[in-house]
C-alpha positions in Angstrom: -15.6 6.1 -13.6 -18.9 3.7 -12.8 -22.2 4.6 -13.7 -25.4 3.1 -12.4 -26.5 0.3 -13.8 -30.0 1.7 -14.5 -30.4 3.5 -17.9 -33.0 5.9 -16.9 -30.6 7.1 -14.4 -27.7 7.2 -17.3 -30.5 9.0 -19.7 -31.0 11.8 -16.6 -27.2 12.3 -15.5 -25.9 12.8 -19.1 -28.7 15.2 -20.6 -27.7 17.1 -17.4 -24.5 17.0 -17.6 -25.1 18.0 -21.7 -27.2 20.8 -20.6 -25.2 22.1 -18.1 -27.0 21.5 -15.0 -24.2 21.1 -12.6 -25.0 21.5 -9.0 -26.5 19.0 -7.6 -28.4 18.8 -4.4 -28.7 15.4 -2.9 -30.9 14.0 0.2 -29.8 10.7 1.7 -32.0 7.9 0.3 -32.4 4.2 -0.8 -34.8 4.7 -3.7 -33.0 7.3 -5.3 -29.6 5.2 -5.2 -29.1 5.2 -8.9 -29.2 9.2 -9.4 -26.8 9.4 -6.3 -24.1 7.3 -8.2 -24.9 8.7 -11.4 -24.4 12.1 -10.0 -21.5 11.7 -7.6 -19.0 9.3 -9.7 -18.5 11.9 -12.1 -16.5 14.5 -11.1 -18.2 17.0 -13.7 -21.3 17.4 -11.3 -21.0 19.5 -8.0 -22.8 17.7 -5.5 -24.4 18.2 -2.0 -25.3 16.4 1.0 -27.9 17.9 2.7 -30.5 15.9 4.9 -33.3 17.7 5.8 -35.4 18.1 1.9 -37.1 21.4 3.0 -33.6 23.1 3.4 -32.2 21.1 0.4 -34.7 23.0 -2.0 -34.3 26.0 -0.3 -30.2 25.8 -0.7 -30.7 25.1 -4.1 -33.1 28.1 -4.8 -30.1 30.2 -3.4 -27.9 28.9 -5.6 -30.2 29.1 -8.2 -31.2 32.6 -7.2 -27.8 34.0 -7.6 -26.5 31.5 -10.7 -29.7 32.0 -13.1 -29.2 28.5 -14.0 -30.9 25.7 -13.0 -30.0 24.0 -10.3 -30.6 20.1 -9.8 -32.5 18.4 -6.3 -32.4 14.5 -5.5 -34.5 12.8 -3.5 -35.9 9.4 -2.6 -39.5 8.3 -3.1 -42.3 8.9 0.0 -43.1 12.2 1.6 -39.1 13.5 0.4 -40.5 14.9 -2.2 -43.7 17.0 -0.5 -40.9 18.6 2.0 -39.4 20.5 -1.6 -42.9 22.0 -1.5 -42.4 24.8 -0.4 -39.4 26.0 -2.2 -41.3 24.7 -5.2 -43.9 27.2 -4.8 -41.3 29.9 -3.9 -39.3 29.4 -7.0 -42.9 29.3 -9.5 -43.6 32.6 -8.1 -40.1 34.5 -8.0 -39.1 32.5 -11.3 -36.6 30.6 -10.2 -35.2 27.4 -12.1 -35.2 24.6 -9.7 -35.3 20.7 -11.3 -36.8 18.1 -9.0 -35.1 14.5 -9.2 -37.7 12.2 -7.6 -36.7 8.6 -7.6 -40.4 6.8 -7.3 -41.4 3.0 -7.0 -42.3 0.9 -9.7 -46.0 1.2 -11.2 -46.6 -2.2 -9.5 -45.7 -1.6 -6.2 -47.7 1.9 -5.7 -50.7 2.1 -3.6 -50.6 -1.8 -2.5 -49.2 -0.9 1.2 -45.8 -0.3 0.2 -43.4 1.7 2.1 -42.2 4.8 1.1 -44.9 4.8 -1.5 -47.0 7.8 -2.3 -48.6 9.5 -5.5 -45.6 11.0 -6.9 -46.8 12.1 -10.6 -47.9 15.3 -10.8 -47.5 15.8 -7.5 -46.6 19.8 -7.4 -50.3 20.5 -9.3 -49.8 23.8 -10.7 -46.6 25.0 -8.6 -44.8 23.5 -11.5 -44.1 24.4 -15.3 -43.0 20.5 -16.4 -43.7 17.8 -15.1 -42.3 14.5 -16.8 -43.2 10.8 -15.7 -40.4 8.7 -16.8 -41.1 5.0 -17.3 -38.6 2.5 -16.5 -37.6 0.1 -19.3 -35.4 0.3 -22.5 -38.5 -0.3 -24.3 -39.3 3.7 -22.5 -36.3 5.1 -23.8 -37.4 7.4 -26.2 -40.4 8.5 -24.5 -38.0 9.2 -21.3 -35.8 11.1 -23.6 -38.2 12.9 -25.2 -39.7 13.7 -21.4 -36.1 14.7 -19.9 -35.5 16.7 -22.3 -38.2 19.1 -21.9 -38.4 18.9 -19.0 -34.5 20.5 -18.5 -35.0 22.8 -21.2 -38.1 24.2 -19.9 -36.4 25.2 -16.7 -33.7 27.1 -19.2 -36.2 28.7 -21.3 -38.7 29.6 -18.7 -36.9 30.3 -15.1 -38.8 28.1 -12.8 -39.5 24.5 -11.1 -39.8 21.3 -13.1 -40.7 17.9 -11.6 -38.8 14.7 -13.2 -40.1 11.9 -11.5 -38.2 8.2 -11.7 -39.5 5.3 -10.9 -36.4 2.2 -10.0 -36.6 -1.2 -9.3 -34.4 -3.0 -6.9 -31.8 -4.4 -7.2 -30.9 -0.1 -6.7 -26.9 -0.3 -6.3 -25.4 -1.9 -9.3 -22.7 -0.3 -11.6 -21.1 0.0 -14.7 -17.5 0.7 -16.1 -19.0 1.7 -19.0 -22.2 4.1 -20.4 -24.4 2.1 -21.9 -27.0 4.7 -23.1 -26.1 8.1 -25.3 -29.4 9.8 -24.9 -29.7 12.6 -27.4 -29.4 15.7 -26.6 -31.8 18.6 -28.0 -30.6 22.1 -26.6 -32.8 24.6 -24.7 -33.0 27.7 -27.1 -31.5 30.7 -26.6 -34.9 33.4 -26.4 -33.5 36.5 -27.9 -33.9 39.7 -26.4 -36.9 40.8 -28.5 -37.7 44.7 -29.0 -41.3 45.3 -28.0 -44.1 45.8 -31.1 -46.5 48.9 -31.2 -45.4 50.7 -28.4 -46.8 53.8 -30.3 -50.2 53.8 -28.8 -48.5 53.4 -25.0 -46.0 56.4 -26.1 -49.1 58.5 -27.4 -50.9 57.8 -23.9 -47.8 58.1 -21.8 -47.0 61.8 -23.4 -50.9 62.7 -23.0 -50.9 62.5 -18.8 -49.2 64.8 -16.6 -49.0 62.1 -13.7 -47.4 58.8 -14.4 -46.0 56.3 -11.4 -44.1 53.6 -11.7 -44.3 51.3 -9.7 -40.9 48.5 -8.9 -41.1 45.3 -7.0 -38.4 42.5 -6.9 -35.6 43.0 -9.4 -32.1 41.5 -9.5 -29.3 44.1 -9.0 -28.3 45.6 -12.3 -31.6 44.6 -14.2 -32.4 48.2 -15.6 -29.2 50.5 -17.3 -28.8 53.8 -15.4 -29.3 55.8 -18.3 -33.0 55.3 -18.1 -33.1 55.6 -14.8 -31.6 58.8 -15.2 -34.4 59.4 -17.9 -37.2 58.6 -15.7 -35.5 60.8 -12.8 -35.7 63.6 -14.9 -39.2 63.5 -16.0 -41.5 66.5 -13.7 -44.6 64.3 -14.6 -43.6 60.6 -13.5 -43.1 59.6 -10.2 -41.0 56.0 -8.9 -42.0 54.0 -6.1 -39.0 51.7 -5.6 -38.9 48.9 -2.8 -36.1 47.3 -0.9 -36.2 44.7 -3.2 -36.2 46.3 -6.3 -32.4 47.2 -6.1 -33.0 50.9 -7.9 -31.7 53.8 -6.8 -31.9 57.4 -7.7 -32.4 60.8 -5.2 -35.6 61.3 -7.3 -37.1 58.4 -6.9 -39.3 57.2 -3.3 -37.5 54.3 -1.6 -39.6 54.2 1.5 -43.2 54.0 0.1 -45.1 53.7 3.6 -43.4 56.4 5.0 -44.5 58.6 2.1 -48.5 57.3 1.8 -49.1 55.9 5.9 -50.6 59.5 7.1 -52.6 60.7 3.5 -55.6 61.5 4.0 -58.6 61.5 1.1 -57.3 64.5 -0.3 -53.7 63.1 -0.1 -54.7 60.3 -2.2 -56.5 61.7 -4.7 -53.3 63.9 -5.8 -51.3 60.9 -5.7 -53.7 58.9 -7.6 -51.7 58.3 -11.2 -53.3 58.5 -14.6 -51.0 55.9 -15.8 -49.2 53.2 -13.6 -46.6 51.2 -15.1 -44.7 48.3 -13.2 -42.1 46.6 -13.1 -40.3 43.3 -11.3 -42.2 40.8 -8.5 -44.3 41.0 -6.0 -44.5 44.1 -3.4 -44.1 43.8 -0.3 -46.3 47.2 1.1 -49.7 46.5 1.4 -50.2 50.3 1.8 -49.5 51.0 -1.5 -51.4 47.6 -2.7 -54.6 49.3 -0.9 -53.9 52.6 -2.3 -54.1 51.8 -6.1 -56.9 49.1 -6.0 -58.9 51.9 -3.9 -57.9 55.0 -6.2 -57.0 53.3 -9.5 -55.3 54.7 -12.6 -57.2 55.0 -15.6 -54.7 52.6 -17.1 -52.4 49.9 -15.9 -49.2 48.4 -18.0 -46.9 45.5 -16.7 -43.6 45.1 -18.3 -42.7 41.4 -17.8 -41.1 38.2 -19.9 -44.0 35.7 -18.7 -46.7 37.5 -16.4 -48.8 40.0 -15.1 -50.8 40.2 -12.7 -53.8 42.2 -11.8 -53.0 42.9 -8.5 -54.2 46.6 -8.1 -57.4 45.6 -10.0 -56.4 48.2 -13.5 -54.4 46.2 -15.5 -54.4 47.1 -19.1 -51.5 46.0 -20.8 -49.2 42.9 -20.2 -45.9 44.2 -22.3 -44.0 40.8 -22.4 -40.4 41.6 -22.3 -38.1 42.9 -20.2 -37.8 45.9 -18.0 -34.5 47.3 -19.3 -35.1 46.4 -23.1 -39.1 47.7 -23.1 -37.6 51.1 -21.8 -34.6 50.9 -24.5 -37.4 51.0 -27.0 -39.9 52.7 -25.2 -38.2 55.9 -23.8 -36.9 57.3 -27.0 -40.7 57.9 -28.0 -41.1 60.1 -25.1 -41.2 63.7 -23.7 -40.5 65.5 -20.7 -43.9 66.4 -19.9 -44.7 69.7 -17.8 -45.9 68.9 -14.2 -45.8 69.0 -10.9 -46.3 65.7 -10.0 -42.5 64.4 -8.8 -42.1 68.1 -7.4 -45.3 67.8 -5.1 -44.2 64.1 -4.0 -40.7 64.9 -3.6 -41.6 67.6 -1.1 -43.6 65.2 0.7 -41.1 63.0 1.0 -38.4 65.2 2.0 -40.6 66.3 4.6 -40.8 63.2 5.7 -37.3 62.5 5.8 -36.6 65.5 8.0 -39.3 63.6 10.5 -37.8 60.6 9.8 -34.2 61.4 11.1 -35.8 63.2 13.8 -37.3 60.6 15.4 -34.5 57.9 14.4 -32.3 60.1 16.5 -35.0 60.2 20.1 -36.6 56.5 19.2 -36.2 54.2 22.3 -34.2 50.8 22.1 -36.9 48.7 20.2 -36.8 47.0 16.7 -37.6 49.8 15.1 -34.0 51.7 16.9 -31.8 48.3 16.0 -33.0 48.1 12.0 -32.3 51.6 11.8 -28.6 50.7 13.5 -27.4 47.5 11.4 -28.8 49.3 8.0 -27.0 52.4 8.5 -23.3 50.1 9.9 -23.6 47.3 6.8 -20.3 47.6 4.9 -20.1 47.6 0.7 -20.6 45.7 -1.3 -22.4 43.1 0.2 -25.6 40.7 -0.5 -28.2 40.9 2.2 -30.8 38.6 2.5 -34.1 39.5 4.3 -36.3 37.2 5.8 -40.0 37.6 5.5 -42.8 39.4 7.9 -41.2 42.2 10.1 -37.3 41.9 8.9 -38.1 43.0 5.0 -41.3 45.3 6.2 -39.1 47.3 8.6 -35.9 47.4 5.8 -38.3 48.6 3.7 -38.2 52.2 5.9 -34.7 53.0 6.3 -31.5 53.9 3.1 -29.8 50.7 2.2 -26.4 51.6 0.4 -26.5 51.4 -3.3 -23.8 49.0 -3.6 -25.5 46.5 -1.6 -27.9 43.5 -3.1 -30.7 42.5 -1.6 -32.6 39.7 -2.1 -35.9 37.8 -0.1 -38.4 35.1 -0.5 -41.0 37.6 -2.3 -42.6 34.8 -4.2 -44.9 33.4 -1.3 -43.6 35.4 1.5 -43.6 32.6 3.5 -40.9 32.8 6.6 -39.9 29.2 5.8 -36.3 28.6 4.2 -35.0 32.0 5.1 -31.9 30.8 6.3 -31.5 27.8 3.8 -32.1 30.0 1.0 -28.9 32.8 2.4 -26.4 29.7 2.9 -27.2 28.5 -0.8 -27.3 32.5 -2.2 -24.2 33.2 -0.1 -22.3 29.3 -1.4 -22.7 30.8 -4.9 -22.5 34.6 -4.9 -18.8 36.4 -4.9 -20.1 38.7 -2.1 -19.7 38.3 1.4 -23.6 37.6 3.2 -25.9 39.0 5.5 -28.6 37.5 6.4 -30.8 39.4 8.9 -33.7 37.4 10.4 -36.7 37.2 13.1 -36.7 34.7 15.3 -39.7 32.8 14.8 -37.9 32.5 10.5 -34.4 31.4 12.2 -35.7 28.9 14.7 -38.4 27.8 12.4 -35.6 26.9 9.5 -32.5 26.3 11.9 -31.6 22.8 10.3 -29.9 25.4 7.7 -27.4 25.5 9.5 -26.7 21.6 9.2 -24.6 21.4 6.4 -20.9 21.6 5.4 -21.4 24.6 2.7 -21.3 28.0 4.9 -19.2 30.2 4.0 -16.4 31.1 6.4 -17.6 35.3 6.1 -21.6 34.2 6.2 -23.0 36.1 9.0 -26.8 36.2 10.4 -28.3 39.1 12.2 -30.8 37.5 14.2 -34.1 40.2 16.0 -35.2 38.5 18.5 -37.9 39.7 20.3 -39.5 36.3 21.6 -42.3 35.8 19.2 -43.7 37.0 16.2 -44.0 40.7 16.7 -45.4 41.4 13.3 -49.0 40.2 14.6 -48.5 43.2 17.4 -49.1 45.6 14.8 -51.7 44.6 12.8 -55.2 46.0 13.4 -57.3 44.7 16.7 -54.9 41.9 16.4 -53.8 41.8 19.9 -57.1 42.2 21.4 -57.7 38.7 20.2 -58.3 35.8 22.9 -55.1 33.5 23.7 -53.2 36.2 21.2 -49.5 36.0 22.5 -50.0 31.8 22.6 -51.3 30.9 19.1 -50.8 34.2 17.3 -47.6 36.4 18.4 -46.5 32.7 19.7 -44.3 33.7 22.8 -40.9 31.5 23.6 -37.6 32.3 25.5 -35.2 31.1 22.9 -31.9 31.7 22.3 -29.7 31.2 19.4 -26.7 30.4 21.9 -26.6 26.7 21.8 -27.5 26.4 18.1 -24.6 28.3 17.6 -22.3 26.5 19.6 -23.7 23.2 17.6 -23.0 24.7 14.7 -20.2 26.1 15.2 -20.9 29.7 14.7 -19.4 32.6 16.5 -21.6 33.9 18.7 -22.7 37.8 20.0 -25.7 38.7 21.7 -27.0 42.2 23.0 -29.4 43.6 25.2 -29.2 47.2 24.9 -28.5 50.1 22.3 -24.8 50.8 23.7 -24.2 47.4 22.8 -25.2 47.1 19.9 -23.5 50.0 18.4 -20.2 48.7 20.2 -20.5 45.4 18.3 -21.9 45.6 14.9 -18.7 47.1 13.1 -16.5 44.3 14.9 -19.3 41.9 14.0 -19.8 43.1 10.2 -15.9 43.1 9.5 -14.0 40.2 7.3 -13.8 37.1 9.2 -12.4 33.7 9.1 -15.8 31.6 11.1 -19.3 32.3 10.2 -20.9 34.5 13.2 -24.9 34.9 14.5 -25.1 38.5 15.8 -28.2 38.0 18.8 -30.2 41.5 19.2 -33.1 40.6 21.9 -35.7 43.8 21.8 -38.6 44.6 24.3 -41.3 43.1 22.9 -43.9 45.2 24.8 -42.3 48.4 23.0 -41.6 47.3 19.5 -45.5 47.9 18.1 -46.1 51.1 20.1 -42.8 52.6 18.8 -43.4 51.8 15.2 -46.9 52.9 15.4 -45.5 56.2 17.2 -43.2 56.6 14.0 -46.0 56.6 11.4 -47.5 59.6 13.7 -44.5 61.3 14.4 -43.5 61.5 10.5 -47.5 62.9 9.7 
């Protein structure tokens, strides 16, 4: 086995490989030479290629995503290391333990006109929870040590994006037969699960109000035990708003929150308005709802969460710092069933709207609003889906998704960058076959995704493409703006057809309802070459249907 002759890079490749951190996400580089052959000439490490750094970091974040371990990126010195941006941000906000491997220039040749040079330290600002600035020099060991190692550990302990930034001197390719440094090791602890303190008073409150909600945004599948789901079910006085992303289900609770709030009027509000609200998970995705509780707020506000809360309805009260499944192990026992009609009254609504909701499903024209409703009601179990941002999770967000089947989007920034990156990493590490629907302007803008050698044979991508970003249709006076469908909906007649063919994907497009209902079981079913699934919708019909809906379900 050789090992790079440079004992930084030794010090880094061994505390990783001590720690754990074994996939390893690698950009093509000079500078970062002696990470590359520290990584790939041992055969412990799990390594990949990938060119393009934007969709390197948002691979990694997929694997990372679906692993909850850290997972390691590699890049040279220069701009690399701003294209992991992005994904940096994503994974601070959706806690997400990402480690960035920047190979930098020696302090000497920075900011003299060098090539490839730019100000790496601290580069990420506060999109990061570690940064460490190595220094290259046996005389540095210790300090580099010391750095590394809490560095890695912080990305254990605390789920999110650290920066490790190297700086090499040429001569870059040399190597070793034998290790020459035996850095120590000082392990990441293990955070035990910690019962919550003086939940008493919250118990007290909680049993005192007739209407409670909770609220649920992003949550991995499985995060909360389904007996106190159950619990909260069966409670007349507490109602659950659940999103797409939160991955909870129960008949009681209210999946499809802007269906149930769109058409409220003043008087509709103020009997949905909660005494207490209590969340749960990441960020939410309606801005209905957002609107709702920072306009009519609850007289008190608790967020359960290991590291944050924040104030995003303009209440909060309480930060309960732990998590969701073992603050309502603790917390439930203390309460009652109070008397109310609070999940009665909203239930009714909601069936209500349900009835409409079908209805209109069954007479809506061809449009994006028809094909969602198609390829949520034909995906097969269990499965992970993956949403991309704007339109694709906003309209999911409306229709039953099968219990069975995980879903997962870029919540943290909502950006539409790395969609597609961030479903081939997800869908390289998860044990479930992928879906991955998508817009068009989120696949073209992040179709170098596709340029790797780590698809997986079942992954599958439902592309909506209706020639622009149709999300801008429906928002208020928006299209009345001057030059709207150039620099805001951004028109285009693209086609995933010949990326397809480069990338060797099968490929399906459809016009038309007929079709689409012909192809998506043939489509959806096991097979042995990754497939793109093309539905082009009339983009002059998509905003008026949708709009139509929310008046229809009134």
């Amino acid at each position: 086995m050789n090992y790079s002759a440079k004992h930084l890079s030794q010090t880094l490749t061994q505390l990783c490989l001590l720690k754990g951190i074994d996939h390893i996400v690698i950009s093509p580089g000079s500078r970062n030479a002696p990470l590359t052959i520290g990584f790939t000439e041992n055969p412990s490490f799990n390594c990949f290629s990938i060119v393009d750094e934007r969709c390197a970091a948002f691979f990694a974040m997929g694997m990372a995503q679906q692993t909850k371990k850290p997972v390691a990126l590699v890049c040279s010195s220069g701009s690399a290391l701003l294209n992991y941006f992005p994904a940096v941000a994503e994974a601070f906000y959706s806690d997400i333990p990402l480690v960035v491997l920047s190979a930098d220039r020696p302090p000497e040749l920075l900011e003299i006109g060098d090539g490839q040079t730019i100000q790496q330290e601290e580069v990420y600002g506060k999109h990061i929870l570690y940064n460490a600035n190595c220094k290259e020099g046996t005389e540095h060991q210790t300090f580099n040590e010391t750095e590394i190692n809490i560095a890695l550990n912080t990305a254990f302990e605390l789920q999110g994006p650290v920066h490790v930034n190297l700086p090499f001197s040429e001569p870059l390719y040399n190597t070793l037969d034998t290790l020459e440094v035996h850095p120590q090791h000082v392990p990441a602890r293990v955070i035990a699960e910690e019962s919550p303190e003086n939940l008493n008073e919250f118990a007290k409150t909680w049993n005192n109000n007739t209407k409670k909600m909770v609220l649920v945004g992003v949550l991995p599948p499985n995060s909360i035990e389904e007996q106190y789901i159950k619990a909260l079910a069966k409670d007349e006085s507490v109602l659950v708003l659940t999103e797409t992303t939160s991955n909870l289900h129960h008949e009681n609770f209210i999946p499809a929150i802007d269906q149930l709030i769109t058409a409220l009027d003043e008087d509709g509000f103020k009997a949905l308005r909660p005494d207490i609200l209590l969340t749960f998970g990441g960020m939410v995705v309606s801005k209905r709802i957002k609107k709702f509780l920072r306009s009519y707020k609850p007289k008190a506000h608790w967020h359960v969460d290991v590291k944050k809360a924040y104030d995003t309805y303009f209440s909060l009260s309480a930060h309960i710092k732990t998590t969701p499944n073992t603050f309502l192990q603790s917390f439930m026992p203390k309460t009652h069933t109070v008397a109310s009609t609070y999940q009665r009254d909203w239930l009714a609504v909601k069936n209500k709207r349900t009835a409409l909701h079908k209805e209109y499903v069954a007479t809506a024209p061809y449009s994006d609003f028809k094909v969602y409703s198609e390829i949520l009601k034909a995906l097969p179990n269990p499965l992970q889906l993956q949403v991309a941002n704007s339109a694709a999770i906003r309209y999911a967000q409306l229709f039953d998704i099968p219990t069975s089947v995980h879903v997962f989007c870029n919540r943290g920034t909502s950006g539409i960058d790395g969609s597609v990156s961030t479903a081939v990493g997800a869908a390289y590490a998860s044990k479930l076959s992928t879906v991955l629907i998508t817009g068009d302007l989120s696949f073209f803008y992040d179709s170098n995704g596709l340029w790797n050698d780590y698809i997986p044979k079942d992954f599958k991508i439902i592309l909506i493409n209706n020639s622009g970003g149709g999300i801008f249709r429906i928002l208020p006076n928006a299209k009345n703006t001057q030059h709207f469908e150039r620099f805001f909906e951004t028109q285009h007649q693209l086609s995933a057809k010949q990326l397809a063919m480069m990338y060797q994907f099968d490929y399906t497009p459809v016009t038309d309802e007929v079709a689409l209902k012909e192809q998506l079981n043939v489509f959806l079913s096991s097979s042995e070459k990754p497939k793109i699934l093309e539905v082009f919708t009339p983009a002059e019909v998509n905003d008026r249907v949708l709009l139509d809906y929310f008046k229809f379900i009134a």
